[in-house]
C-alpha positions in Angstrom: 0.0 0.0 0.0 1.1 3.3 -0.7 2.0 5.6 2.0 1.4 9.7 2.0 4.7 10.5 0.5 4.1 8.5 -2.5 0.1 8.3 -3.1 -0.7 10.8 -5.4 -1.3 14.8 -4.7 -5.0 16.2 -4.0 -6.4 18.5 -5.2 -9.3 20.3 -3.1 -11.7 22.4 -4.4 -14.4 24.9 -2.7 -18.0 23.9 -2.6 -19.3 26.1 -4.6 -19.0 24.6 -7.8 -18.2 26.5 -11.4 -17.6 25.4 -14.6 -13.9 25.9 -14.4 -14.0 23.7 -11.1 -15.6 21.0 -13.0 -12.6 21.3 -15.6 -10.2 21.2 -13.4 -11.4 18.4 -11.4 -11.4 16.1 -14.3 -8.3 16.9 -15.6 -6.2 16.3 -11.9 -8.7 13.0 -12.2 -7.0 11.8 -15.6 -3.6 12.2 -13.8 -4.8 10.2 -11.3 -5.2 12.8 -8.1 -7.7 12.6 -5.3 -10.0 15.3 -6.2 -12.1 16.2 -2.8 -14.5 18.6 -2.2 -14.2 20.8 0.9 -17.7 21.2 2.9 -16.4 20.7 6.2 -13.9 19.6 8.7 -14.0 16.3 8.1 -13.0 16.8 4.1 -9.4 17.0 5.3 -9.3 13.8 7.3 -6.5 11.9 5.9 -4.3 14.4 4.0 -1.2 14.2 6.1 2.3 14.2 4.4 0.3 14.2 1.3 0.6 17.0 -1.5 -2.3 19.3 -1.5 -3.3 21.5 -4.1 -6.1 24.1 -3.9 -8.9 25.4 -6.7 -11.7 27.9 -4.8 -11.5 31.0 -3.4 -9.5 32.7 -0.2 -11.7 32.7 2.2 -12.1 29.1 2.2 -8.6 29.0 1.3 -7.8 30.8 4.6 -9.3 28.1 6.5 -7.8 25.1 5.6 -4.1 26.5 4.7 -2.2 25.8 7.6 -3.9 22.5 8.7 -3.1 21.2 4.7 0.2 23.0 4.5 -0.8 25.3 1.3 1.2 27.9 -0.2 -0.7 30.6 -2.3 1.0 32.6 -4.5 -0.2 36.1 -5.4 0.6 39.0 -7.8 1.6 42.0 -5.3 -1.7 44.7 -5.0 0.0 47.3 -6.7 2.2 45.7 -9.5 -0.6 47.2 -12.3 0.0 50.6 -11.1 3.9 50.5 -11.3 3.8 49.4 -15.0 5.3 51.6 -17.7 2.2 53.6 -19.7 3.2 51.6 -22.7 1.5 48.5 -21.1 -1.8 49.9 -19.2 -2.2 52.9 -21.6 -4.3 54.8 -18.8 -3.7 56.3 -15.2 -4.2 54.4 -12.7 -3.2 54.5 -8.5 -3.6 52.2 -6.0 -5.4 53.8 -2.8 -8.3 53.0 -0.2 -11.8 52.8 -0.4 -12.1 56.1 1.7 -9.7 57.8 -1.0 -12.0 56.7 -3.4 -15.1 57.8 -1.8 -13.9 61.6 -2.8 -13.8 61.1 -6.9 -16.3 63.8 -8.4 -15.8 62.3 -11.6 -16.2 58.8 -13.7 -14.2 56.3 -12.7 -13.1 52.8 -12.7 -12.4 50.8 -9.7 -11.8 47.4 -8.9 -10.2 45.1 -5.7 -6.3 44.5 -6.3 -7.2 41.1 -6.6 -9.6 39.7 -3.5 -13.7 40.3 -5.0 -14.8 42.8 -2.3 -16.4 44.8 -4.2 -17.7 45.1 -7.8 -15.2 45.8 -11.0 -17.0 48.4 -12.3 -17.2 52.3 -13.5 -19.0 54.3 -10.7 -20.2 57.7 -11.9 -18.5 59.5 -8.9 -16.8 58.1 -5.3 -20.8 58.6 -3.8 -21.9 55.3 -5.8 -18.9 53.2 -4.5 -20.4 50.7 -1.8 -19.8 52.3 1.9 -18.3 49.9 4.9 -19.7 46.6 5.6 -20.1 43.4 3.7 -15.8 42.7 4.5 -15.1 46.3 3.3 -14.1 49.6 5.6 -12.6 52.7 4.5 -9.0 51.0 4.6 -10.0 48.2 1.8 -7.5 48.5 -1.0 -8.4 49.5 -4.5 -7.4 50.2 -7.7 -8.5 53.5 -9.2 -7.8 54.0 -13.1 -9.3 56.6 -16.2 -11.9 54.7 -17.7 -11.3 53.1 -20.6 -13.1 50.7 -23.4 -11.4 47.5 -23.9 -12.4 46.1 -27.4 -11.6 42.5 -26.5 -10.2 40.8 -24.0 -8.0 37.8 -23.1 -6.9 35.2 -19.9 -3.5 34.2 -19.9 -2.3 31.5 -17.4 1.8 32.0 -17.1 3.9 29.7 -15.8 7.9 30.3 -16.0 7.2 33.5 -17.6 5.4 31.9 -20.7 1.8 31.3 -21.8 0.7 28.0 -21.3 -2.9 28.4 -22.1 -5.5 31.4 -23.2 -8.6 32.5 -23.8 -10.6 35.5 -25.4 -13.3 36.1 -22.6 -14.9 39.5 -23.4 -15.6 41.9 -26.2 -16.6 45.7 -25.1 -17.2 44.5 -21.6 -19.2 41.4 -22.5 -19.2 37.9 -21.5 -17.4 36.2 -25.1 -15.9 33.4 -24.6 -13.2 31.6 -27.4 -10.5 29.8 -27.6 -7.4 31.3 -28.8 -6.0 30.3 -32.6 -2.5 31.8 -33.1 -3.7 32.0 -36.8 -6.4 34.5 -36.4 -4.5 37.8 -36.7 -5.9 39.6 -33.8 -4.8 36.2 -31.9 -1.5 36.6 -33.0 -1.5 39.9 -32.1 -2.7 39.4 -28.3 0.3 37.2 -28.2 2.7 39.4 -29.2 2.0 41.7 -27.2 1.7 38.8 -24.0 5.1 37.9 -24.8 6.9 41.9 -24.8 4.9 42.3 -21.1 6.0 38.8 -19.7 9.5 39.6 -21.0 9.2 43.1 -19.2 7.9 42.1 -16.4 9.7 39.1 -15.6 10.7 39.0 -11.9 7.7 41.2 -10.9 5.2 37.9 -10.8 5.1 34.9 -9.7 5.7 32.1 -11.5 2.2 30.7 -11.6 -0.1 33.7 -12.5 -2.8 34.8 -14.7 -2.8 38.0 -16.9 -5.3 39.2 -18.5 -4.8 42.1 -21.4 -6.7 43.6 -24.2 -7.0 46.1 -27.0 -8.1 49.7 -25.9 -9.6 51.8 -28.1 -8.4 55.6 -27.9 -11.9 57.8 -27.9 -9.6 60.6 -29.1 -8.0 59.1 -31.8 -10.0 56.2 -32.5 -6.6 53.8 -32.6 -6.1 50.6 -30.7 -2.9 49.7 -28.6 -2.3 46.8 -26.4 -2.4 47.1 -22.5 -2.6 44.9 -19.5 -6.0 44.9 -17.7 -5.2 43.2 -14.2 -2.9 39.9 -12.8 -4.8 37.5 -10.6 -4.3 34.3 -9.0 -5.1 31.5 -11.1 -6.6 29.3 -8.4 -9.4 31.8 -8.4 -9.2 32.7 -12.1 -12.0 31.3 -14.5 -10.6 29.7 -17.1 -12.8 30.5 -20.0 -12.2 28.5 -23.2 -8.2 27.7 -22.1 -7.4 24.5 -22.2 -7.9 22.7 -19.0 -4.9 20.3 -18.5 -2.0 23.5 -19.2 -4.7 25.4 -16.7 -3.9 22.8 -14.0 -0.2 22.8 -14.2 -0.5 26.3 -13.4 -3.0 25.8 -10.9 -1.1 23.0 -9.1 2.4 25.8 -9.1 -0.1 28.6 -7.7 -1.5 26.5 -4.8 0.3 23.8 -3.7 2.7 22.6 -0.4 5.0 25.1 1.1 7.7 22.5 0.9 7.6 22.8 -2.8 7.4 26.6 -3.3 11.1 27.5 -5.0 13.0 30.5 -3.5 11.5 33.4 -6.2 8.2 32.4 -5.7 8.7 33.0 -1.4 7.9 36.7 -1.8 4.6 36.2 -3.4 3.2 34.2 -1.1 -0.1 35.2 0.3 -0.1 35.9 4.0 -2.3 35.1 6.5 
């Protein structure tokens, strides 16, 4: 019988079920992983000296790190707003909820990366949610012009390269495809992926999603390239991408602190 150091790795997922859970489970299935389903104490019975892998979101995440071991790796909160202009191709600051409060003018604001509140533009800092709900005045958020994004694509990076990607939206709307590197637009996405990963090398960890897309200039009516956010891809939907690249860099994202190689220590999440 095998023992925990050689039976093969788990991968746990949250309760609440999505489509890219579903995915996912099947895939680590095929490889032949335990694929459990966390609704309670008792979903961890067993997992000892095994390797543990996470899918769901941080809150759950949160509860079951240290008893399982898990390392999360994140992107740092503020590594949008320190790109050059040539990759976001609008103004942007990190700042706090209560900062945000005060805009008298259209804006777009979004969580660095946790969903505590809604992505959205807000007319003016008096339509922004107020405190409660696992927000205060101190919540970090990302303020930024706002812009229109003509299409838009998932990227999951692992070692600085894109394993797997998806388009997702079109002017804001749910349009989902998979990625052919012989459409030109496609290619183009790409292109650009590859000039930001190379730029941005040892500013992310080396599990990650990044999503970019093609903003359209309202004064001049051109399009450039820009990034729109970098997440963690055991929270990240994974859209059209295909699923078994999406695991490996799942599994790298959220997997045992024994494991996690020395680059990767300062992006762990804390807590």
């Amino acid at each position: 019988m095998l023992n925990g150091a050689t039976m093969p790795g788990v991968l746990l997922t949250s309760a609440q079920e999505t489509s890219t859970t579903a995915l996912l489970a099947r895939a680590a299935a095929r490889r032949g992983m335990d694929v459990r389903v966390v609704t309670g104490p008792g979903s961890l019975d067993g997992l000892g000296g095994r390797h543990v892998h996470w899918y769901g979101g941080p809150i759950a995440a949160a509860r079951i790190s240290d008893q399982v071991g898990l390392a999360l790796l994140e992107p740092p909160d503020d590594w949008l707003v320190r790109l050059p202009h040539e990759y976001t191709r609008r103004r942007m600051e990190l700042t706090t909820l209560s900062e945000a409060w005060t805009a008298r003018s259209p804006v777009f604001v979004k969580p660095p990366s946790e969903k505590t509140l809604p992505a959205a533009v807000y007319a003016d800092g008096a339509r922004l949610p107020r405190a409660g709900d696992g927000i205060g005045p101190d919540t970090p958020v990302l303020v930024s012009d706002v812009v229109t994004f003509a299409v838009e694509y998932r990227l999951f990076v692992l070692d600085g390269q894109v394993a797997a990607a998806s388009r997702y939206a079109t002017f804001g709307r749910l349009d989902t495809a998979p990625l052919h590197p012989d459409r030109p637009r496609d290619r183009d996405a790409l292109r650009f992926a590859g000039r930001l990963l190379d730029a941005v090398a040892d500013s992310l960890p080396s599990a990650v999603t990044v999503d970019i897309g093609l903003v359209l200039d309202p004064d001049t009516g051109q399009e450039h390239w820009a990034t729109v956010e970098a997440n963690m891809p055991w929270f990240s939907h994974s859209y059209c991408a295909d699923d078994g690249p999406v695991l490996d860099v799942v599994l790298r994202a959220a997997g045992p602190r024994d494991r996690v190689v020395a680059r990767d220590l300062r992006f762990l999440r804390a807590g």
